[in-house]
N, C-alpha and C positions, 0 to 999 in steps of 0.2 A: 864706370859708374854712370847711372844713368843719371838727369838734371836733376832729378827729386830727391836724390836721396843726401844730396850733398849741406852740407851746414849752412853753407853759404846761403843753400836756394831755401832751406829749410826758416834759415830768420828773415828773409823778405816776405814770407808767404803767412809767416805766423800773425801779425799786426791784420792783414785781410782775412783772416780764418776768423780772427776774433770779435772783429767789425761786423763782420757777417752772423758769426754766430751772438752776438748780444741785441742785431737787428730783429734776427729769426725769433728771441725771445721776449721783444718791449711788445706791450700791451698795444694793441690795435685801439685806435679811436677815430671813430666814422666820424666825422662834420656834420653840426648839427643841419636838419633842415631846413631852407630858408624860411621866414613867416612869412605869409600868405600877406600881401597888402594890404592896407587898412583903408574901408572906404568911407570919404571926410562924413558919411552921416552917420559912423557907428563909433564917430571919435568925441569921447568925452572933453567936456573942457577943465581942465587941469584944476586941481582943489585949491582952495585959499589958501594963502600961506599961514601956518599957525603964529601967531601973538604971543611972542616969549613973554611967559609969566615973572611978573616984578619977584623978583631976587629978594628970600625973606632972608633976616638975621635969624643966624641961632638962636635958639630960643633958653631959657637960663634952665631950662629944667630938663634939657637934655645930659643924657646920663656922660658922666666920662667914662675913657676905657678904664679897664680895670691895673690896677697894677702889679706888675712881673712880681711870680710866688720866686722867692728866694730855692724851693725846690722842682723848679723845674727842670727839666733835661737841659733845655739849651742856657740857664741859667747858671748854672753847676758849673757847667762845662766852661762858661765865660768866669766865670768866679763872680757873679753877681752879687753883693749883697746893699742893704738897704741902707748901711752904715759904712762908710770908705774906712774909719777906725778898723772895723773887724776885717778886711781883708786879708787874706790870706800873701803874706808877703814871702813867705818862701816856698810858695806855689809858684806864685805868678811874680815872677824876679822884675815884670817893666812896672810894676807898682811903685809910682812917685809921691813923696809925700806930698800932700793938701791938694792931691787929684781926687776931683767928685764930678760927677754927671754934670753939673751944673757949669764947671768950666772947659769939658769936656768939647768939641768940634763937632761932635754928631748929637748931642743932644740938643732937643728944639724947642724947649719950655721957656717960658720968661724968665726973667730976673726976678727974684725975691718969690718963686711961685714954691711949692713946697714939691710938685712932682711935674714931669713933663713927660713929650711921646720922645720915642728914641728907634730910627731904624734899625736898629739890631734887632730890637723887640717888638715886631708889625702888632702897630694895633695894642701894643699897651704901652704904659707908662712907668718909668722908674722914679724911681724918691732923688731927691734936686744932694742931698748927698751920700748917693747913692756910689759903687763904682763896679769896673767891670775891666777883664786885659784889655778891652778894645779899647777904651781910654786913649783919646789921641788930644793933643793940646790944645783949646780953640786959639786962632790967630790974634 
């Protein structure tokens, strides 16, 4: 047998076939040019720092988001509804009773507020007892 054709020589050779061949295939990239130096009379002097603009309050007539349609896709899907009573309890078997949004871990609306935002639902808000399987217990 001659060296090449043997198993032995054949798996040492393979790992360098491969190296080579995925070298042969990565994309070429030339170094950019250096720039040209810069001479001190064509160098500007650096802008002002901008003045952070005073930090306004909310204003009251800013709209809220709007709140989750009980038919949406990913609504449905959660078993969302705007009443924790109507729940679907033998859908969603982790439905505990006097679980609402409002005691809920993920929900972030105030106390005593009627609706809040809720990361499940970017960007809108659900009814404060409202409920949904994601329902996790706040601490």
């Amino acid at each position: 047998m001659t060296p090449f054709t043997t198993r032995r020589r054949f798996i040492e050779i393979t790992p360098f076939a491969g190296m080579a061949l995925l070298a042969a295939c990565s994309p070429k990239t030339e170094p950019a040019p250096p720039a040209p130096p810069a001479s001190p009379a064509n160098i500007a002097p650096p802008p002002p720092a901008p003045t952070p603009a005073p930090a306004s309050a909310p204003t009251a007539s800013a709209t809220p988001a709007p709140m989750v349609n009980e038919k949406d896709a990913q609504a449905m899907a959660l078993g969302y509804v705007d009443d924790a009573s109507r729940a679907d309890i033998v859908k969603f078997k982790n439905f505990v009773a006097n679980s609402t949004c409002n005691n809920c871990a993920l929900y972030q609306g105030k106390a005593g507020e009627a609706s809040g935002p809720c990361p499940i639902f970017a960007s809108k808000q659900v009814a404060a007892k409202g409920w949904c399987s994601s329902w996790v217990k706040k601490a």
